[in-house]
C-alpha positions in Angstrom: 0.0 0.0 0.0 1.2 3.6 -0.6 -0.5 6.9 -0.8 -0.8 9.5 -3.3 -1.9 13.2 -2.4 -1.4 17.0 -3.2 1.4 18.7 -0.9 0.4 22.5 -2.8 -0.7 23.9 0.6 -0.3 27.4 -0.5 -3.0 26.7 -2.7 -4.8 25.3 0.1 -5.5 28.4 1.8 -9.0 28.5 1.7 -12.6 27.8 2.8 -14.6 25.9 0.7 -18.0 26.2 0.3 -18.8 23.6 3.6 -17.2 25.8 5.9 -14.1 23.4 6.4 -10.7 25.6 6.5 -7.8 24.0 4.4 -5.0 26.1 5.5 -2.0 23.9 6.4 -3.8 21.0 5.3 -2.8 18.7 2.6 -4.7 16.0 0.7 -3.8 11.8 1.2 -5.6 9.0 -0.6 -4.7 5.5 -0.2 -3.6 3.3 -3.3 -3.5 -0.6 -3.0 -1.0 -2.3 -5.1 -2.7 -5.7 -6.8 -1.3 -7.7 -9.3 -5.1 -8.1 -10.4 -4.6 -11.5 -10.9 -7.5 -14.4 -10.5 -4.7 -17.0 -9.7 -3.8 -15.1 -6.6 -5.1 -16.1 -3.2 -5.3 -12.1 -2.1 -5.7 -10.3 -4.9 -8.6 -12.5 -6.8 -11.6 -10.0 -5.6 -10.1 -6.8 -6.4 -9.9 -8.5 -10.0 -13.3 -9.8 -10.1 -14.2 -6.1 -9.3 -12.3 -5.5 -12.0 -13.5 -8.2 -14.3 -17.5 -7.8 -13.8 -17.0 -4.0 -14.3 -15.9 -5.0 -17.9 -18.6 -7.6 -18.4 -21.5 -4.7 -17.5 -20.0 -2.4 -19.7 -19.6 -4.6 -22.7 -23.3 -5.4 -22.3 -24.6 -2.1 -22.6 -25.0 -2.4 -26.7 -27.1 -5.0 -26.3 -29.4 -3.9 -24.4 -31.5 -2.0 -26.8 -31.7 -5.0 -29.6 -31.8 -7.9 -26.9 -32.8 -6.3 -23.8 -31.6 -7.5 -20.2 -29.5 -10.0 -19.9 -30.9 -13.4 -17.7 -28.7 -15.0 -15.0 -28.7 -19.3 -17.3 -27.2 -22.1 -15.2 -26.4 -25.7 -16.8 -25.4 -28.5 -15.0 -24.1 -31.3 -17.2 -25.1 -34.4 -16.4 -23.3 -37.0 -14.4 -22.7 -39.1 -17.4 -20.5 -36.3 -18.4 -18.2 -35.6 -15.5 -15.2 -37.4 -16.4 -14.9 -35.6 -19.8 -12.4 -32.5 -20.1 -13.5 -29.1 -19.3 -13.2 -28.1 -23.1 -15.8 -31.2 -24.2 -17.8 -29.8 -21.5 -17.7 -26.4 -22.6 -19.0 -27.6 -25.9 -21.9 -29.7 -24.7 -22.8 -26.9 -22.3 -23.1 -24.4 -24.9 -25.0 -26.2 -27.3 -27.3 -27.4 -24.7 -28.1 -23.8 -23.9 -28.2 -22.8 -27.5 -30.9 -25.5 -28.4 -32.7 -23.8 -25.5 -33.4 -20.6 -27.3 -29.6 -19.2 -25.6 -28.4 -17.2 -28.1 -25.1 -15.3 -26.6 -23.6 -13.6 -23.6 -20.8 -14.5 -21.3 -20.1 -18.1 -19.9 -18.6 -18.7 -16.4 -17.4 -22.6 -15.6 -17.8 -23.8 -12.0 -16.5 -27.3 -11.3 -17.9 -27.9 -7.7 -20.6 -26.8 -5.7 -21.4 -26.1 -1.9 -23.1 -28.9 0.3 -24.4 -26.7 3.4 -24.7 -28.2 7.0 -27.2 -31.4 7.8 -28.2 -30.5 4.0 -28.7 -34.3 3.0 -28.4 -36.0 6.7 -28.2 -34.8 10.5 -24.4 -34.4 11.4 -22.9 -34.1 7.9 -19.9 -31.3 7.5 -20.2 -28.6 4.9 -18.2 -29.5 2.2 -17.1 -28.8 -1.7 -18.2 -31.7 -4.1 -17.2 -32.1 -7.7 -20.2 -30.5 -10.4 -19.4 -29.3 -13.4 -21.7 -26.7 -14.3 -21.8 -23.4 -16.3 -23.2 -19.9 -15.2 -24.8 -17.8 -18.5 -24.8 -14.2 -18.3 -26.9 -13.4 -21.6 -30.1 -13.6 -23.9 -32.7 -15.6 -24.5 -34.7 -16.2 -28.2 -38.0 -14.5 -27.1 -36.8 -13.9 -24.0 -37.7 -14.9 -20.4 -40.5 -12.9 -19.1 -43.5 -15.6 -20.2 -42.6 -18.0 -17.8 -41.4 -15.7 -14.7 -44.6 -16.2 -12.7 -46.3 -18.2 -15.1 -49.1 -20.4 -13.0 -50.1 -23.0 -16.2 -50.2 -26.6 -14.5 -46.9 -29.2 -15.0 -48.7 -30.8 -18.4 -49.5 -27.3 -19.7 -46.2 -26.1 -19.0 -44.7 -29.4 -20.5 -46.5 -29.0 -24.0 -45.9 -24.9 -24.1 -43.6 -23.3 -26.7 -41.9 -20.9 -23.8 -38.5 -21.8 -22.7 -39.7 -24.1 -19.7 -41.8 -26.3 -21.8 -38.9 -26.6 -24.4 -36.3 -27.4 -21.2 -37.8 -29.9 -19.8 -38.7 -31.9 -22.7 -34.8 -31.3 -24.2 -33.7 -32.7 -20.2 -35.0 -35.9 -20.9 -32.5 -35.9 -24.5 -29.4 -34.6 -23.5 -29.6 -34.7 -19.7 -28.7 -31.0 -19.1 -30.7 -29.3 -16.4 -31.2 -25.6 -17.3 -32.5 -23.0 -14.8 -33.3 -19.9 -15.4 -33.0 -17.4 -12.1 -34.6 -14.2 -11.1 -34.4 -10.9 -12.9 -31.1 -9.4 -12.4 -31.1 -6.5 -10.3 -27.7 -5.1 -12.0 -25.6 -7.0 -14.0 -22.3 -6.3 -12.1 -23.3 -7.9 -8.6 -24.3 -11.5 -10.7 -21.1 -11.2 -12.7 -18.9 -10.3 -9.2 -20.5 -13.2 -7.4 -19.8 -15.7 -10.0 -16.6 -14.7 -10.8 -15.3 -14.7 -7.4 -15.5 -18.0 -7.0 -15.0 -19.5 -10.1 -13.2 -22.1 -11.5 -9.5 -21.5 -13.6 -8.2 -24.0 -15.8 -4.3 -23.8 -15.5 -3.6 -26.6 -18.7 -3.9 -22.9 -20.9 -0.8 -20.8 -20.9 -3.0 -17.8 -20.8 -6.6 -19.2 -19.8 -9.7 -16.8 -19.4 -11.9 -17.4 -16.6 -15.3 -16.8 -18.8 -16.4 -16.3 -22.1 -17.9 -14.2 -24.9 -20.2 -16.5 -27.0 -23.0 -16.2 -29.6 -24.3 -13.1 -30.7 -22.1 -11.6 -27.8 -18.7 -13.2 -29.1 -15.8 -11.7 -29.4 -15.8 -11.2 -33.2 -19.4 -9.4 -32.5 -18.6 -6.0 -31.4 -16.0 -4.4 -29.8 -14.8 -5.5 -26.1 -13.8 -3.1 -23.3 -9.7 -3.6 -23.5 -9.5 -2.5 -19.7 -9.7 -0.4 -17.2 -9.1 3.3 -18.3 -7.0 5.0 -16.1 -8.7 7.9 -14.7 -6.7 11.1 -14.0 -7.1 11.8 -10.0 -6.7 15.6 -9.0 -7.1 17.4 -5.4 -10.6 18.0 -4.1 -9.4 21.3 -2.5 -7.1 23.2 -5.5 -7.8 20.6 -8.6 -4.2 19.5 -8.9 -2.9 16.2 -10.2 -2.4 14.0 -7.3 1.5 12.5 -7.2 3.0 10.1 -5.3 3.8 11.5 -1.6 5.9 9.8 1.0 5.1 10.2 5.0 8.5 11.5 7.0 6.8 12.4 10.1 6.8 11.1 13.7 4.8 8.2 14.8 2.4 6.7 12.1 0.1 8.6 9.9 -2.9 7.7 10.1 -3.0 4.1 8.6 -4.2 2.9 12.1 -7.5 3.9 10.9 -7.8 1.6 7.7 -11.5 2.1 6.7 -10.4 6.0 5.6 -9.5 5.9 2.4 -8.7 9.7 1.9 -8.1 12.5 4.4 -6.6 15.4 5.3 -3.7 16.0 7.4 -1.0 18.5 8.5 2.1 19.2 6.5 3.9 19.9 9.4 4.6 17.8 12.8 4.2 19.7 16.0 8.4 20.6 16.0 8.0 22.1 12.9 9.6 19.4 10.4 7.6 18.1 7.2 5.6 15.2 7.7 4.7 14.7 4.0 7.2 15.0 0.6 6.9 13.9 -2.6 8.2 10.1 -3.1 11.6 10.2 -4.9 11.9 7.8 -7.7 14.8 5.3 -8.2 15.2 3.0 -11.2 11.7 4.7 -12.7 9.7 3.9 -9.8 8.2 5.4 -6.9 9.9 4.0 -3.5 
C-alpha cells in the first residue's frame, strides 16, 4: 500500500463552500498495489471487481436489440463428468443454444457447496465435484412468459416458452437448465460468480469466462480494460502524485477504513511530515 496526495498547501488556503478551513492541510488518498490477478489467493476479488466491471459495460450495446441480460445455469449431467473441461464447454453451450440461448458471457464452475445437515443430521459442509456453467446473456424470445407463469406441469410441459422446451430437451441430452430471477444489476451476478470461479491452468494464458453467440468476441467491440482515470485534489484541482510520510509516529493508517483524508504538512516541532516520493530506477519508492 502507498498513498498518493497533493502537498500544494499554498493553494490550500482557503474555505470551501462547507465551511471546512484547508490552511495547512494537505490532501492523502490511499492506493492498493494488486497484481489483479484471478490465480492469486489475495488479490482474486479486487480483480473480479475488476473483471464484472468490464462484463457490465460490454453489455450495454445490447441492451437495446436484446434487452436484459438473464442469469442461465447448466449442470451437465453426471454421465458427463469425467470428460475434459473443453468437451464440457461444448456440450454446455450447445445445450443452452438448443434452449433458445443465443449469446452472452459463460462462467465454468467445477464444484458446488453442500451446506450443513443439507442431505443428513451431522454431515460437515463441504465442496463436491459438479461441473456446471453460469450464463450471463439472452434468451430467443426472451424470459418474461414463464417468470410467474401459473399454467399446471402438463401445460407447461406441451408450451412453446422456454420451460416447456427445457424440460422436454432434459430428458435428450440430460442437461438441467435453470433460469434465475431478474437481475437486479448485472455487475453484482457477474462479481459473485466470478469470485468463486473455476480456472483452468492446462492454458498458458486461460480466461476465466467467455464471450459467445451473438455476444462473441468477433461481434462487437470488447472493453480492452480499465481506463485510467486522472485523480486531482478536491481542494485546489491539482494532479495527485506520489507522496511519501516523514513524520513522527504513524500517519494515520491505524484507521484503515479512511481511504482519503486530510492532514497537517507539518509535525508539532515544525519538520515536514509529507514529501513527494523520490523515484529510483523509474519507480516510486
Amino acid at each position: 500500500m502507498g498513498h498518493v496526495g497533493c502537498l500544494r498547501e499554498d493553494l490550500h488556503r482557503l474555505m470551501t463552500l462547507d465551511g471546512v478551513n484547508h490552511a495547512g492541510k494537505v490532501f492523502i488518498r490511499r492506493v492498493y498495489h494488486s497484481c489483479d490477478r484471478p490465480e492469486c489467493p489475495v488479490c482474486f476479488r479486487r480483480w473480479a471487481i475488476k473483471e464484472a466491471d468490464r462484463v457490465e459495460q460490454n453489455f450495454k450495446p445490447f441492451y437495446v436489440k436484446f434487452g436484459s441480460p438473464e442469469h442461465i445455469i447448466v449442470s451437465c449431467p453426471v454421465s458427463d463428468y469425467s470428460l475434459p473441461y473443453e468437451t464440457l464447454k461444448v456440450k454446455a453451450l450447445k445445450a443452452a443454444k438448443a434452449r433458445g440461448f443465443m449469446g452472452g458471457f459463460m462462467i465454468f464452475h467445477a464444484q458446488r457447496y453442500h451446506r450443513v445437515n443439507e442431505t443428513y443430521f451431522g454431515e460437515f459442509a463441504h465442496w463436491f465435484y459438479a461441473p456446471h456453467f453460469h450464463f450471463l446473456g439472452f434468451l430467443d424470445g426472451g424470459y418474461g412468459a414463464c417468470r410467474g407463469c401459473k399454467k399446471s406441469k402438463l401445460e407447461c410441459w406441451n408450451c412453446s416458452g422456454f420451460e416447456g422446451l427445457t424440460r422436454r430437451l432434459n430428458l435428450k441430452d440430460g442437461y438441467i437448465v435453470k433460469v434465475k430471477g431478474a437481475r437486479k444489476t448485472v455487475f453484482g451476478t457477474a462479481y459473485y460468480q466470478l469470485n468463486h470461479a473455476t480456472l483452468i491452468y492446462r492454458k498458458i494464458r486461460s480466461h476465466v469466462g467467455s464471450w459467445v453467440g451473438v455476444c462473441a468476441y468477433t461481434k462487437h467491440k470488447l472493453v480492452a480494460g480499465e481506463r485510467k482515470k486522472k485523480h486531482v485534489c478536491p481542494i485546489c484541482g491539482h494532479d495527485l502524485v506520489p507522496v511519501k510520510y516523514v513524520g513522527l509516529g504513524d500517519p494515520l493508517d491505524a484507521q484503515w477504513w479512511v481511504e482519503e483524508y486530510e492532514d497537517d504538512l507539518y509535525d508539532n516541532d515544525g519538520s515536514v511530515k509529507w514529501i513527494e516520493a523520490p523515484k529510483k530506477r523509474g519507480h516510486y519508492e
